[in-house]
GUNU-337325 format. One line per field, with one value per residue (C-alpha): residue number from 1; x, z, y. Coordinates in nm, 4 decimals. Layout:
residues N
k = (NUM,...)
xx = (X,...)
zz = (Z,...)
yy = (Y,...)
//
This chain:
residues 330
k = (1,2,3,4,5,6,7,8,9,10,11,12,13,14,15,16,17,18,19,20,21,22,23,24,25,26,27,28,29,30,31,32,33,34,35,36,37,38,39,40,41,42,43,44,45,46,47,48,49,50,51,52,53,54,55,56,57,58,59,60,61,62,63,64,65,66,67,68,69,70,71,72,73,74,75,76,77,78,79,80,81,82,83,84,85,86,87,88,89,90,91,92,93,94,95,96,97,98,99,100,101,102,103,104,105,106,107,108,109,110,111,112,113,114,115,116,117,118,119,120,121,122,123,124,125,126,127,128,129,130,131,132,133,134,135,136,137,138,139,140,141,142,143,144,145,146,147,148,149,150,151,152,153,154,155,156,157,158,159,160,161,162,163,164,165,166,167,168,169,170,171,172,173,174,175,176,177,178,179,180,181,182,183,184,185,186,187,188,189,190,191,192,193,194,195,196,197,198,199,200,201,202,203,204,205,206,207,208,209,210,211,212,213,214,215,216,217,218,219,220,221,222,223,224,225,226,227,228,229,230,231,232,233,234,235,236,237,238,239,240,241,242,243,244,245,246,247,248,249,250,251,252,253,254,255,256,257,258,259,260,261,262,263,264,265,266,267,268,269,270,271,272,273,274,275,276,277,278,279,280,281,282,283,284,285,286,287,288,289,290,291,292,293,294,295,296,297,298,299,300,301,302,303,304,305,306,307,308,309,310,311,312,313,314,315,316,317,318,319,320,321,322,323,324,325,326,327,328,329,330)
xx = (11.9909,12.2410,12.4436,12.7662,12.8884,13.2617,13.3458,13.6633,13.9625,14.0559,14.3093,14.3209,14.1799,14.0785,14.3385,14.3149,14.1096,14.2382,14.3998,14.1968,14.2095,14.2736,14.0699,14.0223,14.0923,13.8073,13.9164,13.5549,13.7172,14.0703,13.9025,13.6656,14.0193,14.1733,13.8583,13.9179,14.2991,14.1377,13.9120,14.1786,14.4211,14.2847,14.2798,14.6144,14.7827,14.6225,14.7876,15.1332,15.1404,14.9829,15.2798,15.5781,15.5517,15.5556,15.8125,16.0402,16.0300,16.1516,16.4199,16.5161,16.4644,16.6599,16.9864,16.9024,17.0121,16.6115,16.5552,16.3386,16.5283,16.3968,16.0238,15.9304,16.0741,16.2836,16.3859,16.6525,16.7959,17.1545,17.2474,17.4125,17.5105,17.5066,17.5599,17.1887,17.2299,17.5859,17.4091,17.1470,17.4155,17.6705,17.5571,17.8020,17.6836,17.3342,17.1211,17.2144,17.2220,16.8480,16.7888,16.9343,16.7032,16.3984,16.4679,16.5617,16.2560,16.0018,16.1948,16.1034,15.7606,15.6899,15.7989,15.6157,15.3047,15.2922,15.3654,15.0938,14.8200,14.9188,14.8596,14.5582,14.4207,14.4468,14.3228,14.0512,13.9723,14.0665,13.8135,13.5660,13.5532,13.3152,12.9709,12.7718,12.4796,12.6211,12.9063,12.7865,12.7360,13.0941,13.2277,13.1213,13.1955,13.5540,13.5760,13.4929,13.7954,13.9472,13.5980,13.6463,13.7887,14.1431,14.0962,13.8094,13.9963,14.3239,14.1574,13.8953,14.2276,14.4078,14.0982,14.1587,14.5307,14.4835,14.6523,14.4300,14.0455,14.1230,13.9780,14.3127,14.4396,14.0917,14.0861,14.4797,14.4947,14.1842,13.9639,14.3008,14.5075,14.8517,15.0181,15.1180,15.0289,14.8071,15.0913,15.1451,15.0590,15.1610,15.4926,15.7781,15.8856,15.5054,15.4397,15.6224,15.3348,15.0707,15.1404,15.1844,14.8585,14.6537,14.8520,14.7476,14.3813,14.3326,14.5535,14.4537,14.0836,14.2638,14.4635,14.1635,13.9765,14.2106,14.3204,13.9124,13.9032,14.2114,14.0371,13.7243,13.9875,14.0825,13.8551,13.6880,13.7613,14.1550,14.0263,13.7671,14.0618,14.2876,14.0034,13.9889,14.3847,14.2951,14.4828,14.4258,14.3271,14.6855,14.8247,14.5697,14.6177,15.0127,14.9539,14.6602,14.5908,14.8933,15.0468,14.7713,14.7834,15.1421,15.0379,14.8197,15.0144,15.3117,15.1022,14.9402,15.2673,15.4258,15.1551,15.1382,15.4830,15.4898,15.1867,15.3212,15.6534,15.5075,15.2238,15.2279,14.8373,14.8252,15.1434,15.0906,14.6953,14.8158,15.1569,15.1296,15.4001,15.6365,15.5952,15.7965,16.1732,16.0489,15.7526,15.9970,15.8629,16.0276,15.7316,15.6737,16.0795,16.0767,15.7779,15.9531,16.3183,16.0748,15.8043,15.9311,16.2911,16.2178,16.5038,16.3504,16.6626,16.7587,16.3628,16.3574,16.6707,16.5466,16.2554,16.4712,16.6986,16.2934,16.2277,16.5007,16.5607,16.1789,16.2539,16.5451,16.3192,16.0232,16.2666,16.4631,16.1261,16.0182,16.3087,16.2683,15.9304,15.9331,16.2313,16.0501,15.7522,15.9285,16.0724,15.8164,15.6408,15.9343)
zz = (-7.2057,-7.1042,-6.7466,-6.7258,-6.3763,-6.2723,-6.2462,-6.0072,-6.1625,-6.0585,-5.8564,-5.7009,-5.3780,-5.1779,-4.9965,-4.6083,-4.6851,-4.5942,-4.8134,-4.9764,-4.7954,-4.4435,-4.1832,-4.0217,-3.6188,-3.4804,-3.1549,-2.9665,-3.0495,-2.8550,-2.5978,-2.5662,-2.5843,-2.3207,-2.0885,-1.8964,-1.8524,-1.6924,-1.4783,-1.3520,-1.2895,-0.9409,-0.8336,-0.9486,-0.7852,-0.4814,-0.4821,-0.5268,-0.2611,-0.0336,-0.1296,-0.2637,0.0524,0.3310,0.1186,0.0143,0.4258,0.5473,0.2816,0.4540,0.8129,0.7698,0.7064,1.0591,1.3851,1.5039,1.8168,2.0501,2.1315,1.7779,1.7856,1.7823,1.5168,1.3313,1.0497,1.3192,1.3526,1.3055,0.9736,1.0431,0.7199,0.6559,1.0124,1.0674,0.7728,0.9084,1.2071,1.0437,0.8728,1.1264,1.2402,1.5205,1.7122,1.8978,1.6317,1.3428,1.4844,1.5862,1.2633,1.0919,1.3154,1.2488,0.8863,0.9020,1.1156,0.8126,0.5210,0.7176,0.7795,0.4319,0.2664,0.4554,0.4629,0.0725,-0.0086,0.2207,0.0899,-0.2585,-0.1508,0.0438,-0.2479,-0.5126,-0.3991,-0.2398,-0.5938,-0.7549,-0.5311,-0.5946,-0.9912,-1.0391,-1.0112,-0.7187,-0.4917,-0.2308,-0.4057,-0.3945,-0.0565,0.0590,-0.1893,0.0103,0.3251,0.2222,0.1505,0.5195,0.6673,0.3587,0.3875,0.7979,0.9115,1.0314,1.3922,1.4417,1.2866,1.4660,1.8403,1.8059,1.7293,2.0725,2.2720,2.0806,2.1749,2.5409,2.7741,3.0238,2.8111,2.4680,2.2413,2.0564,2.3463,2.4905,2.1452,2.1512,2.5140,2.6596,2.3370,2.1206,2.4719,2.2092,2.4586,2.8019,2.9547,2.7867,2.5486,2.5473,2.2024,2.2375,2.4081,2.3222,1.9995,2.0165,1.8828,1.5329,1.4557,1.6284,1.3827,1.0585,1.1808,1.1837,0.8146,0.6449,0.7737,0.6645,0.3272,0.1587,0.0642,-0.1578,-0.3404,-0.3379,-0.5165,-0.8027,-0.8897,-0.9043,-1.1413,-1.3775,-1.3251,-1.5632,-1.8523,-1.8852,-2.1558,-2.0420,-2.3922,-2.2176,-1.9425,-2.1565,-2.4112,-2.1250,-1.9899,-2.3401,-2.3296,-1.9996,-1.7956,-1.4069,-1.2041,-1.0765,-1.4702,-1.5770,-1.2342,-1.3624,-1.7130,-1.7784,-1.4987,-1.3519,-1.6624,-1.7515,-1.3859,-1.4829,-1.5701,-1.2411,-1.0035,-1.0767,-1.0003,-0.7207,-0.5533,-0.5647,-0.4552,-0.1351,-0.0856,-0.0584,0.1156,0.3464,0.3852,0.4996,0.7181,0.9994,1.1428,1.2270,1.4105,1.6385,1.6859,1.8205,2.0040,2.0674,2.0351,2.2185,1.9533,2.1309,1.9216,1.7534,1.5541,1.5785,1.1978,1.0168,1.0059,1.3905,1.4976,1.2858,1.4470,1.8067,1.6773,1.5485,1.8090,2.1087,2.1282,1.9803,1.7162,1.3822,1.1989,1.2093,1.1928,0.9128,0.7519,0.8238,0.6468,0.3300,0.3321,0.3170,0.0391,-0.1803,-0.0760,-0.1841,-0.5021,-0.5567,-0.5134,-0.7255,-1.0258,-0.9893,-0.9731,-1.2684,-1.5158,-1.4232,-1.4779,-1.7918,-1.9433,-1.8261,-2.0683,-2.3246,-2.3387,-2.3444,-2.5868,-2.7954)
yy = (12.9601,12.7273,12.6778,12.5692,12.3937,12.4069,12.0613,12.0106,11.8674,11.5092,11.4533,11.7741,11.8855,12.1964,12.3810,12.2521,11.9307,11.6015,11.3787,11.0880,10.7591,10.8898,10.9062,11.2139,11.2700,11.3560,11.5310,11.3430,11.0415,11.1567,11.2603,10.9386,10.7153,10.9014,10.9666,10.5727,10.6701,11.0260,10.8073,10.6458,10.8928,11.0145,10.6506,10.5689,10.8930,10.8352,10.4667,10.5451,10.8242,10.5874,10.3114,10.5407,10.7793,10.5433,10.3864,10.6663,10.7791,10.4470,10.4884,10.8487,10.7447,10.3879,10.5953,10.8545,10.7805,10.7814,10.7043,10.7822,11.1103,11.2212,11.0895,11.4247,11.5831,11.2849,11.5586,11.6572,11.3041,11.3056,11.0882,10.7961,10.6619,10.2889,10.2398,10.0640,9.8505,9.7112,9.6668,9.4512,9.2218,9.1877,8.8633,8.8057,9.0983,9.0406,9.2454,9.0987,8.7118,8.8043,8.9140,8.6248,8.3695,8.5904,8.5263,8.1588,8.1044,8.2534,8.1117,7.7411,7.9299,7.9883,7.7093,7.5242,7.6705,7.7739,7.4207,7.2961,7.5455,7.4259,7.0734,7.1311,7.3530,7.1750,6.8583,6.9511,7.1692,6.8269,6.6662,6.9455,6.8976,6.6337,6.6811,6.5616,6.5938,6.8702,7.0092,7.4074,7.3585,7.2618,7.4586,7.7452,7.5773,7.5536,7.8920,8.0369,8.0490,8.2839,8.5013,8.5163,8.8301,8.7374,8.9087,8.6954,8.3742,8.4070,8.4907,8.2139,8.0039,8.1864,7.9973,7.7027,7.6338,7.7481,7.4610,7.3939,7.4277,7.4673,7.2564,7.0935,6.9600,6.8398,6.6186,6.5387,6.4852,6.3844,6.2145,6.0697,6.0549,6.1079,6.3158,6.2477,6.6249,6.8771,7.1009,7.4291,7.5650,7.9287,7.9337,7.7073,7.5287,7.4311,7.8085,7.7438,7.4266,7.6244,7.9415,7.7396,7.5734,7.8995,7.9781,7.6894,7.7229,8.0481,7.9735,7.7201,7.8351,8.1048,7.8259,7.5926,7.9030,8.0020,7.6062,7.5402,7.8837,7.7182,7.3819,7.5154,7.5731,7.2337,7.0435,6.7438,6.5070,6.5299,6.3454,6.1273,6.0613,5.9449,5.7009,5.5533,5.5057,5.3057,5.6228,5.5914,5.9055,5.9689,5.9647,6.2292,6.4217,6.3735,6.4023,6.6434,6.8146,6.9727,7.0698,7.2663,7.3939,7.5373,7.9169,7.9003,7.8116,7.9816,8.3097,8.1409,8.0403,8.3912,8.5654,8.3094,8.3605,8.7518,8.7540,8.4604,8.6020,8.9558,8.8370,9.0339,9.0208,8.6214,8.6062,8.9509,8.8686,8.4734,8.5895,8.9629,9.2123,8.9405,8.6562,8.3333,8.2376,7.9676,8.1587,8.4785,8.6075,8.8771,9.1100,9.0831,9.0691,9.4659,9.5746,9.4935,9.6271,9.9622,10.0262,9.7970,9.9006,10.2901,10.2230,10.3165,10.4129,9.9840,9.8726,10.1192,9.9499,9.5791,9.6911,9.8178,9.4745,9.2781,9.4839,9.4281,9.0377,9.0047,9.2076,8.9920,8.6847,8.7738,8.8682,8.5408,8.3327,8.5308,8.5189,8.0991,8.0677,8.3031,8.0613,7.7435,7.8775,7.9416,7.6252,7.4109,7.6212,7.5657)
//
């Protein structure tokens, strides 16, 4: 007795099977892809009401006439238009010539203080690459005033510039003797110096931290080669070091200048809610035109005009930057 098997033809295959040669979905496999983007999901909704809210209500409240005849129930200000934002620009009338020296005063603020963490940062990180007996040590010690909580930082400073016992003018008046009278640090043009002081000492650390970080990409045969050549430390600094530095501190810069730009915390915690004209920041003089005067239809509008010249900014420094790369990859 003999069996016969059905053999399947070739080429042909089962009604509803896959094709041959591709692979099959396998819906686990969809679902494990897309499980990290459900992870994140809560996180990520949660951040953009916590940024678009706030945002999208200064928006609404900077065109309102609110005052503090609305604080109440601001949905009932009257709508004033684009009066608050001529307000702001009109800088022969009192609000907008106050505005315009609040921003003068932290475009000289930052500048200066970006480019002197960038100095301060990347020598010291420059100073900090060799090896030597100690170096983990001060390392760490460098790094205190970024890991001090800036309350703590900026009122230990407050005792330090006080005029009659604080300790700067004890060493600039009574150990250097390179003033006549002991200075006051906190009122007066003194206040601009005293401020960028505090930003620079709490500043640099970060840029000494992510130049050291970029530092560790750089191969040591560069610098070896060099030697060889008969290459001085200040050619390879030129030569080696800070173009390969160029991808770091372009991020490094921006993110010192928004975060410089929009400091709030060290100037209220060293001035209070009346910071002095000369160290009259941006971030302080719309607090004072918000909660001071109880006009948050302009403070909201000052806030919109930061906003935008910031946005303005970043994509300008970013479109420069970008083409500089491509460039010199070219």
């Amino acid at each position: 007795m003999t069996t016969t098997t059905a053999e399947r033809p070739v080429g042909r295959s089962t009604p509803g099977a896959a094709p041959r040669g591709t692979p099959r979905r396998r819906p686990g496999r969809l679902r494990r892809a897309g499980l990290p983007y459900l992870l994140l999901l809560p996180a990520l909704v949660l951040e953009l009401l916590v940024h678009l809210v706030p945002m999208v209500i200064g928006i609404v409240m900077s065109f309102k006439e609110l005052t503090q005849f609305y604080i109440r129930d601001w949905g009932t200000a009257p709508w004033s238009g684009f009066d608050n934002y001529r307000m702001s620009v009109d800088f022969d009338a009192p609000v907008g010539e106050a505005l315009l020296h609040s921003f003068l005063v932290t475009v000289a603020f930052t500048l200066l203080s970006v480019g002197l963490c960038w100095l301060v940062g990347t020598a010291a990180a420059i100073c900090m690459q060799d090896t030597f007996r100690g170096r983990g040590p001060l390392r760490a010690l460098f790094l205190v005033p970024y890991a001090l909580p800036v309350y703590a930082a900026v009122i230990t400073w407050v005792f330090m510039f006080q005029r009659d016992n604080g300790l700067v003018n004890h060493v600039l008046h009574d150990q250097l003797h390179l003033t006549d009278q002991p200075s006051f640090w906190l009122i007066g043009d003194n206040s601009f110096w005293a401020l960028l002081t505090v930003s620079v000492w709490k500043g640099w650390p970060f840029a000494f931290l992510i130049v050291m970080a970029g530092l560790q990409n750089i191969p040591r045969e560069l610098y070896e080669a060099a030697a060889l050549d008969g290459a001085g430390m200040w050619q390879q600094i030129r030569r080696i070091t800070l173009p390969s530095l160029r991808p770091v501190n372009q991020v490094l810069v921006l993110v010192l200048f928004l975060w410089t730009f929009n400091d709030f915390n060290t100037p209220y915690v060293l001035f209070g809610r009346a910071a002095p004209q000369a160290a009259d920041l941006i971030s302080v003089h719309i607090y004072q035109a918000s909660f001071v005067t109880w006009n948050f239809g302009t403070g909201s509008a000052m806030s919109v005009l930061l906003l935008l010249f910031l946005l303005v900014v970043t994509g300008v420094y970013l479109a420069v930057t970008s083409r500089g790369r491509r460039s010199a990859d070219a």
